[in-house]
C-alpha positions in Angstrom: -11.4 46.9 -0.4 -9.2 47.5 2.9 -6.3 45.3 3.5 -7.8 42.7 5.6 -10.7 41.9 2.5 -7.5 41.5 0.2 -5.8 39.3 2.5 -8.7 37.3 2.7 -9.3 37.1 -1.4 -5.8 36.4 -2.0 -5.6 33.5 0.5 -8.8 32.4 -0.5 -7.5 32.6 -4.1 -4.1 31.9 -4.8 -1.8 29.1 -3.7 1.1 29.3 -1.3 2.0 26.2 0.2 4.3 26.5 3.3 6.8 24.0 4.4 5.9 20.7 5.7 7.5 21.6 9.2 5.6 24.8 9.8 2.6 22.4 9.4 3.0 19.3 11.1 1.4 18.2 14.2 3.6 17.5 17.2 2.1 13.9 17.2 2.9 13.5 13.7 6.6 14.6 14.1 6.9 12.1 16.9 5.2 9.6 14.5 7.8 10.4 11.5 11.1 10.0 13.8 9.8 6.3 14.5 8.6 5.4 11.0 12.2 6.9 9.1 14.1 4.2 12.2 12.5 1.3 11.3 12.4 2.6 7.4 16.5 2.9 8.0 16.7 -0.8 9.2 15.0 -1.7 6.3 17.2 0.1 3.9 20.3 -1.1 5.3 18.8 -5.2 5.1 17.4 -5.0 1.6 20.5 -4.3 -0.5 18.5 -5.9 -3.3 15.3 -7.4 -4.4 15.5 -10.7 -3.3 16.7 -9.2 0.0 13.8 -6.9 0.1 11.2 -9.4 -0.4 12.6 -11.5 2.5 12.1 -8.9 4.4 8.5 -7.4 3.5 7.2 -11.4 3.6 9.0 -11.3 7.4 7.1 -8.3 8.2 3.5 -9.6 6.8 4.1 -12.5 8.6 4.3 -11.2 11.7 0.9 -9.5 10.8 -0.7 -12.2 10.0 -0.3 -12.6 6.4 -0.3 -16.1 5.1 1.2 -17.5 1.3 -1.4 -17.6 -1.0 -2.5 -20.8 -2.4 -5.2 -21.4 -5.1 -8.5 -22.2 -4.1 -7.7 -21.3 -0.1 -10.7 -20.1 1.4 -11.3 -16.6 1.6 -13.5 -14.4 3.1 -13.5 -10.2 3.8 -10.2 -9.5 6.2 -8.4 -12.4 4.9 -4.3 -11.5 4.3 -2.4 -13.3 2.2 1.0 -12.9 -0.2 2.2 -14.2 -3.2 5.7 -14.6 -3.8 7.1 -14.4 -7.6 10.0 -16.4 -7.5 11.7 -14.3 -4.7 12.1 -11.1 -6.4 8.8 -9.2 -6.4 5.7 -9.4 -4.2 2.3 -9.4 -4.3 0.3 -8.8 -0.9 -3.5 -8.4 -0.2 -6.3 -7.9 2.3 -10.1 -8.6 1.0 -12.7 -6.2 1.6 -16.1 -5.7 2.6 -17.2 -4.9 -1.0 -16.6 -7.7 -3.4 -14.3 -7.1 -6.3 -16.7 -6.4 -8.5 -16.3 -3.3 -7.2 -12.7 -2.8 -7.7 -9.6 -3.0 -5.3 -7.0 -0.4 -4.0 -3.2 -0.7 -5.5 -0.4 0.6 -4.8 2.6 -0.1 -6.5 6.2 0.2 -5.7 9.1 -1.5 -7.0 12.3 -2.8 -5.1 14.8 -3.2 -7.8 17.4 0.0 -7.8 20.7 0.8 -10.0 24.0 -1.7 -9.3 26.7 -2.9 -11.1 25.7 -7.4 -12.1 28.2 -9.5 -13.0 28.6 -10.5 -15.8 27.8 -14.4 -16.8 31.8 -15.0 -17.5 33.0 -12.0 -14.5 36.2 -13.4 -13.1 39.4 -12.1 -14.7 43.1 -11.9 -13.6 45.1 -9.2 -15.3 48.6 -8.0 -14.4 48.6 -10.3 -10.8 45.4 -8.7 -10.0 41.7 -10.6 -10.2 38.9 -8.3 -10.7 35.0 -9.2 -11.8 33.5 -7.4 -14.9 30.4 -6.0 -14.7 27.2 -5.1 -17.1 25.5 -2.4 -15.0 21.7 -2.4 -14.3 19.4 0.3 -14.6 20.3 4.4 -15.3 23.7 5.1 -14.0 26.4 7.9 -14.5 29.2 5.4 -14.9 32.1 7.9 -13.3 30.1 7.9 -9.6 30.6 4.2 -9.4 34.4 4.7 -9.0 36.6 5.0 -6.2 34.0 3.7 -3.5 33.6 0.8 -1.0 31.1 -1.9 -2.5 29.5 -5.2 -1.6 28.5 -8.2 -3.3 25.0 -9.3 -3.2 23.2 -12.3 -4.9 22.5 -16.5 -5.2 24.2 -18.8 -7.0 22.5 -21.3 -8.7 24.1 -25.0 -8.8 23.3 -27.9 -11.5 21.8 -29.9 -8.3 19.4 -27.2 -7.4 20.9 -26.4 -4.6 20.9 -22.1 -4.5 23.6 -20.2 -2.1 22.9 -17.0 -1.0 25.9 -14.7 -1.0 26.5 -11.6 1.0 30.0 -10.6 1.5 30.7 -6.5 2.4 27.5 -6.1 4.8 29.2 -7.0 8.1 31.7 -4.7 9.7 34.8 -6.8 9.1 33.6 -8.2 6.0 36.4 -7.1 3.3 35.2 -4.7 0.5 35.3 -4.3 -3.2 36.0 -1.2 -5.5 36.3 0.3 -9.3 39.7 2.1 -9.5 39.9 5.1 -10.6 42.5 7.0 -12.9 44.5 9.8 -10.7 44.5 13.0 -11.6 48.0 13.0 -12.4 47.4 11.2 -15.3 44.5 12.0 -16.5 44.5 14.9 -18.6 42.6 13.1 -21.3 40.0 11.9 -19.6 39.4 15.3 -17.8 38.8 16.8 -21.2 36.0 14.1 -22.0 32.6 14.8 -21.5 31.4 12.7 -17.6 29.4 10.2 -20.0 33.1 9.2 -21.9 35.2 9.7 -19.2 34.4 6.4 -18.2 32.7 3.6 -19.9 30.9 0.6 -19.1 33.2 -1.8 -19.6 35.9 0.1 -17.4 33.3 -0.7 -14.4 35.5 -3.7 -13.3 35.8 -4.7 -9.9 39.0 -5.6 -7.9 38.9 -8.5 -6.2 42.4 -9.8 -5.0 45.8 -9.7 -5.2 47.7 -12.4 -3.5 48.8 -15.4 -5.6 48.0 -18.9 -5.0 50.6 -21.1 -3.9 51.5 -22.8 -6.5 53.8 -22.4 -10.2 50.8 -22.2 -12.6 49.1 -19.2 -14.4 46.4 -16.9 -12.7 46.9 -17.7 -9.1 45.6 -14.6 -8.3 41.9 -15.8 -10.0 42.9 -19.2 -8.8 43.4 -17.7 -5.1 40.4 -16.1 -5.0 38.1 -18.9 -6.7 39.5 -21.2 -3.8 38.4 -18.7 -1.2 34.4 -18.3 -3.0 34.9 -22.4 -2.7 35.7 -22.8 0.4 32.9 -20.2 1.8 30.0 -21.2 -0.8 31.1 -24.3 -2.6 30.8 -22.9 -6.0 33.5 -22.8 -9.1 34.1 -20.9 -11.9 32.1 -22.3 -13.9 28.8 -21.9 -11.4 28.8 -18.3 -12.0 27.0 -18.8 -15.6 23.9 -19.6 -13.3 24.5 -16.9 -10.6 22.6 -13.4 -10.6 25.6 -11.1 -8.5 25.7 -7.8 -7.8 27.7 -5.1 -6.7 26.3 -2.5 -4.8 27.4 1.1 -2.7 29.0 -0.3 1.0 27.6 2.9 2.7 25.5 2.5 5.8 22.0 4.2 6.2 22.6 7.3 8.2 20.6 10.4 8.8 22.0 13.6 7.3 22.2 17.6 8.0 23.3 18.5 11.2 19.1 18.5 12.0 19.1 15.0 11.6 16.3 15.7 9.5 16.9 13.9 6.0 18.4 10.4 5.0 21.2 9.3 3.3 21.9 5.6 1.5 21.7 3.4 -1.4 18.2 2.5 -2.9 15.7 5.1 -1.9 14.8 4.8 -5.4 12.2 3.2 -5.1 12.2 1.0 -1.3 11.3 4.1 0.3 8.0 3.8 -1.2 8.0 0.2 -1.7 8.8 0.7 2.2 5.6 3.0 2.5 2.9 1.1 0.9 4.4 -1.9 2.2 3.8 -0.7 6.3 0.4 0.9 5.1 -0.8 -2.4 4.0 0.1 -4.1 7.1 -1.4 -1.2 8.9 -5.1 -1.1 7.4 -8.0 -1.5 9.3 -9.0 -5.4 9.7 -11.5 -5.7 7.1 -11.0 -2.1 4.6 -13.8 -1.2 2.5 -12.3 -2.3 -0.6 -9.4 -5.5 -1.0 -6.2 -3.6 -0.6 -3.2 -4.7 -2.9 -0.1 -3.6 -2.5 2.6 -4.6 -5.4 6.8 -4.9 -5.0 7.8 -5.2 -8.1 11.0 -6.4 -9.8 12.2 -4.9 -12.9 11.4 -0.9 -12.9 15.0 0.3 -13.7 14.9 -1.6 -16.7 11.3 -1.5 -18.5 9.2 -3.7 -16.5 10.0 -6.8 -18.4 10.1 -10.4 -17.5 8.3 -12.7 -15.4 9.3 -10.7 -12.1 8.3 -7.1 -13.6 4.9 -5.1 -14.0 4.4 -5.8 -17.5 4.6 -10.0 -16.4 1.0 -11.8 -16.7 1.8 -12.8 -13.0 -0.2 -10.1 -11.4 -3.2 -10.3 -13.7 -3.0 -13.9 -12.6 -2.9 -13.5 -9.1 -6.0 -11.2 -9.0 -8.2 -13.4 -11.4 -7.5 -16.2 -8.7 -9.1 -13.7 -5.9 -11.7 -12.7 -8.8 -12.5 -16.2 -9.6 -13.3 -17.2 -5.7 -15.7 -14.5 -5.7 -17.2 -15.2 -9.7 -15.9 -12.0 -11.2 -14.4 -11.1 -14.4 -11.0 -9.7 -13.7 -11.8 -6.9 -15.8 -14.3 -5.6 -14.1 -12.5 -5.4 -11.3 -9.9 -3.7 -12.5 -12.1 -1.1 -14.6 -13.2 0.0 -10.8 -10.1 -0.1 -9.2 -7.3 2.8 -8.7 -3.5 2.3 -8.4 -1.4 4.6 -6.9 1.5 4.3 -8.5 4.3 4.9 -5.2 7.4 6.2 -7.1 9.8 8.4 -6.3 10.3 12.2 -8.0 13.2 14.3 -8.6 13.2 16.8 -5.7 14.3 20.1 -6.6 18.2 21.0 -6.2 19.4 24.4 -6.0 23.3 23.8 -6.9 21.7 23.0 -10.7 18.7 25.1 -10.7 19.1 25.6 -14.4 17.4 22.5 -15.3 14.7 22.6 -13.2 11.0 24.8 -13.2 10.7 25.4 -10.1 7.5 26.3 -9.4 6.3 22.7 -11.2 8.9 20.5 -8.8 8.6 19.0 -5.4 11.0 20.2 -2.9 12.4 18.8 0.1 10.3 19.0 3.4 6.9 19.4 1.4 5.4 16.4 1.4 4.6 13.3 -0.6 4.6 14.4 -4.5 1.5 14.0 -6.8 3.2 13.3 -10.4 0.4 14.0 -13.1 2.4 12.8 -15.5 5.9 11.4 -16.5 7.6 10.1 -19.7 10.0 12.7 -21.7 9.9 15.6 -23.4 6.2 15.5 -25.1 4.7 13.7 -22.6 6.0 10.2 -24.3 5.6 6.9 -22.3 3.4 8.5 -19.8 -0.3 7.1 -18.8 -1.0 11.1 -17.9 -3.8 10.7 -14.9 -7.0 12.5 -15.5 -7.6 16.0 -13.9 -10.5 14.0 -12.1 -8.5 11.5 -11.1 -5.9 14.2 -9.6 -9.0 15.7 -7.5 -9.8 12.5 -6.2 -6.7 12.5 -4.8 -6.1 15.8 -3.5 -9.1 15.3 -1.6 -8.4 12.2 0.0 -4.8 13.4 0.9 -6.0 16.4 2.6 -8.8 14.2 4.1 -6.4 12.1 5.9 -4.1 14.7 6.8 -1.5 14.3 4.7 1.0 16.7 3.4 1.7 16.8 -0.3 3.0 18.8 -3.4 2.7 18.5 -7.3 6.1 17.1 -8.9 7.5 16.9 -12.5 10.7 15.7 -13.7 12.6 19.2 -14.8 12.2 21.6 -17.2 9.9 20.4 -20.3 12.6 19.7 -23.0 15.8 18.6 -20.1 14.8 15.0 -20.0 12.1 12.7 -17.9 11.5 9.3 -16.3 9.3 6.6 -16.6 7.3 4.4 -14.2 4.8 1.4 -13.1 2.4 3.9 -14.4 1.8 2.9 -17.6 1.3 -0.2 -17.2 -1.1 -0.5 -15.1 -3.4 2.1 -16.6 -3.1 -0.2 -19.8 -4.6 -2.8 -17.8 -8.1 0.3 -17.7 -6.9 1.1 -14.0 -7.2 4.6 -12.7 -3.7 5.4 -11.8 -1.4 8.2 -11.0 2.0 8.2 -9.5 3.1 9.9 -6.1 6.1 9.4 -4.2 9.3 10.9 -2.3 11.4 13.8 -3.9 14.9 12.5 -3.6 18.2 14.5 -4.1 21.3 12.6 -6.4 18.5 10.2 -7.7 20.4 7.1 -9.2 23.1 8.1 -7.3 25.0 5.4 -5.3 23.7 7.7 -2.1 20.9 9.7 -2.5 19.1 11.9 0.1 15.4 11.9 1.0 13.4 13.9 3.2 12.5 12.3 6.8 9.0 14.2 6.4 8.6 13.1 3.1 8.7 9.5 4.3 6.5 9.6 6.7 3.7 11.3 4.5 4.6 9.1 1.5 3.5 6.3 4.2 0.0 8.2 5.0 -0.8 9.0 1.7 -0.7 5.7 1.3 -2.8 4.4 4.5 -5.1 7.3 3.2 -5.8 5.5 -0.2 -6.6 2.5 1.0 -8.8 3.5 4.4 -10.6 5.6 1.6 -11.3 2.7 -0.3 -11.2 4.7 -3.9 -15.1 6.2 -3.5 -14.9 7.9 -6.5 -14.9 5.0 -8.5 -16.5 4.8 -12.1 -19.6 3.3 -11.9 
């Protein structure tokens, strides 16, 4: 065999995937810069969930998207929504094929780490007012110190009345912070481990400082309550019915001197809520199959409640499009394929050491297929069949779309967990894909420009295809 035949074999044979850049188009480079703007504006509006589903039911409305109602009449290419209770979404465009034959998901969800308030928050201690918190979702408590936050969130009143509060978005808004102990003084705490060196219930925010003009005890709180009553109308006591958050004051901005990745709060997981979100808005006017695309509340905490995956709310929202057409929901869904849109941990070489590198997705490679997830043995994990995997290899190449296998670090280092499971427990054919993101959980993680973009056509791709491989 001369040189050339062994070229030829070992192309043929083994794998060597090359990075994204050295094979994109021109077109889709041009493409990917215009997607990661308006992606950007999105990120910097939708600070939280409720925020996020604003925006998404904005953007479908422009597209022609109308609220669902029950019993509407519906025919192939209709578009409609359903909003849960403001904090996760439900859109869909019927197909040519009746459900019978099974729709297209993709699901996303839009809730991301932050620091709530608690039900009781406001405190004044030493002349200084500060809000306790009971953080949300997987943090590492010590990154939440020492930087610039906002408050985000409604307040609910006794007369139903419900005031939206955003204070820290606009440029002279003021901010909030966590303190942080100087190094001067902290030789204890620099000998604790980073999960001791600062605990949860150190995660209090300051607030104020100037006393309120009068001879009584905690002007400070009672300054600052007068200020929140004057702008929203609200006392202490409304904050037992408030859901408020704090969450990272950085702006979206693009990183690396190449202007080729982005930096922000929330990648995890809007970027992909973000992607299926435009893809569904961008399908064809009547698809092959009724596309569904799913932002859901609730990930970063176990999909609970009536706002996350594991709520009855979705089941009912597609036995109501079922039942128009006379189908079982369960056949429908025993035909159907989600593509769970999450993000992965992208490989980082300053801590290559927990990592197996030639099992993770890396930056500037592509949306990445995740097999599996869950920890350790494989626990909590819906684990996609190898047929299933195909299927989507081929549809992905099909539609030109750049993508890479992913796990979650070395086997015995740790995991994550995902929509996944839940809706393969409802007998859907479902495996996760999404962007590899750097400082994951982070209050500013870093995500690939490239990867964006074809996070966005590997989702257009699933539902142009219209899931042909479907059991029959």
């Amino acid at each position: 065999m001369n040189k050339e035949e062994e070229t030829k074999v070992r192309e043929a044979l083994l794998s060597k995937t090359k990075n994204g850049y050295d094979r994109m188009s021109r077109e889709d480079h041009l493409a990917m810069e215009k997607y990661c703007k308006e992606y950007m504006k999105f990120l910097n509006e939708a600070r939280m969930e409720r925020e996020a589903v604003r925006y998404a039911i904005q953007m479908a409305e422009e597209k022609g998207f109308l609220p669902y109602r029950q019993g509407m009449p519906l025919q192939p290419g209709s578009r409609v929504y359903f909003n849960n209770r403001g904090k996760s979404l439900i859109l869909a465009v019927l197909g040519k094929q009746p459900l019978s034959e099974g729709a297209v998901i993709a699901g996303a969800h839009v809730d991301s780490p932050r620091l709530d308030l608690k039900q009781k928050p406001l405190r004044e201690s030493d002349e200084l007012a500060y809000f306790k918190t009971h953080y949300y979702g997987g943090i590492k408590k010590y990154q939440w110190t020492a930087i610039p936050l906002e408050l985000h969130g409604v307040v609910a009143l006794k007369d139903g009345t419900v005031e939206n509060v955003v204070i820290g978005r606009e440029k002279d808004d003021p901010r909030f912070v966590v303190t942080d102990l100087l190094p001067h003084l902290a030789q204890k705490q620099m000998t604790q481990s980073l999960a001791e060196g600062v605990n949860g219930e150190a995660l209090q925010i300051l607030i104020g400082s100037t006393p309120y003009a009068d001879n009584g005890e905690d002007r400070v709180k009672l300054a600052v309550m007068s200020i929140l009553h004057e702008r929203y109308g609200i006392t202490e006591e409304d904050f037992q019915s408030a859901e408020l958050a704090a969450v990272p004051a950085f702006d979206v901005t693009e990183i690396g001197l190449d202007r080729s990745m982005i930096g922000g709060y929330g990648h995890d997981d809007r970027v992909c809520a973000y992607a299926e979100l435009k893809a569904i808005l961008d399908v064809e006017k009547i698809p092959k199959k009724t596309c569904v695309c799913i932002l859901a509340d609730k990930e970063e905490t176990g999909s609970d409640g009536v706002t996350g995956m594991q709520s009855q709310a979705f089941d009912d929202f597609m036995e109501d499009l079922c039942a128009e057409q006379t189908t079982e929901l369960r056949r429908c869904f025993e035909k159907s394929f989600c593509l769970s849109a999450d993000v992965t941990a992208a490989y980082d070489p300053n801590y290559a050491d927990v990592y197996d590198k030639s099992n993770e997705a890396r930056i500037n490679y592509g949306i990445g297929i995740c097999k599996f997830t869950g920890a350790r043995g494989k626990s909590g994990t819906s684990d996609a069949s190898a047929e299933l995997v195909a299927y989507v290899r081929r549809v992905f190449d099909d539609g030109k779309v750049l993508w890479q296998l992913s796990e979650m670090g070395k086997v015995d280092q740790g995991g994550g967990g995902t929509i996944a499971k839940y809706m393969a427990n409802r007998n859907i054919d479902t495996i996760d894909a999404g962007v590899p993101v750097l400082s994951m959980h982070a209050p500013f993680e870093v995500v690939s420009k490239l990867d964006c973009y074809m996070t966005y056509k590997g989702c257009l791709a699933v539902y142009k295809d219209g899931y042909t491989a479907g059991r029959k």
